[in-house]
C-alpha positions in Angstrom: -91.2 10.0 -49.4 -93.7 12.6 -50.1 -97.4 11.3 -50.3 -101.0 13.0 -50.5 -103.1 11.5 -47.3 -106.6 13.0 -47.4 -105.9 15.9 -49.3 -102.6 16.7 -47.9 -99.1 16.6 -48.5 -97.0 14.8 -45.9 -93.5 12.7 -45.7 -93.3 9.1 -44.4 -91.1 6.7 -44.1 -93.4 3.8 -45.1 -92.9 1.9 -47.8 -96.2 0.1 -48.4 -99.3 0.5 -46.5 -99.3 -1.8 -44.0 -96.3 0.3 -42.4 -98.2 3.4 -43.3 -101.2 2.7 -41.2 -98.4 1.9 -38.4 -96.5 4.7 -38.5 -100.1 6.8 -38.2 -100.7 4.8 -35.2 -103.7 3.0 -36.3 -103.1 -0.7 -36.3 -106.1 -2.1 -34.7 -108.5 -0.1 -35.8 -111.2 -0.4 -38.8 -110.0 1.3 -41.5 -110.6 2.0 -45.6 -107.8 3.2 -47.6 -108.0 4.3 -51.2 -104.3 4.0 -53.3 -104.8 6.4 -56.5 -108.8 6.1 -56.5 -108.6 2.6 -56.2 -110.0 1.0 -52.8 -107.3 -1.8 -51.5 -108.2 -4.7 -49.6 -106.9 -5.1 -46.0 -105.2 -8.5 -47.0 -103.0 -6.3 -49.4 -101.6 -3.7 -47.3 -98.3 -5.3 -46.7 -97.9 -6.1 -50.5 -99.1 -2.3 -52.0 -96.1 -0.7 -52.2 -96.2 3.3 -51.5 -94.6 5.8 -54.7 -93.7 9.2 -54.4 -96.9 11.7 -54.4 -99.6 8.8 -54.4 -103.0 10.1 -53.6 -104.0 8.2 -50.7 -107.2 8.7 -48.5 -107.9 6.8 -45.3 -111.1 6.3 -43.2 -111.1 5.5 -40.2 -114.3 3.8 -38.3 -115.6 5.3 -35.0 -118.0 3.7 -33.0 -120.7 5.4 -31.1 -124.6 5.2 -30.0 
């Protein structure tokens, strides 16, 4: 499926976002996504379900000192 992720257009195989931040190869890490200008809580990732060209952007924390 065709998505937007951070201002560009990309195809996954994900079907929700759970498996999306998995198939980017960032489970572990702290992350914020934003589903259509709506910010989604970590504890529903598994159950918001990805739709062709959803606008999705992703932040990912970095630590540093």
């Amino acid at each position: 499926m065709q998505i937007q992720l951070n201002g560009e257009s990309i195809q996954v195989i994900a079907n929700n976002l759970y498996q999306l931040v998995e198939e980017l190869g960032l489970e572990g890490r702290m992350i914020a996504i934003e589903r259509n200008l709506e910010v989604v809580p970590k504890s529903e990732y598994a159950t918001t379900e990805l739709e062709e060209n959803d606008r999705i952007e992703l932040v990912h924390m970095i630590g540093g000192g």
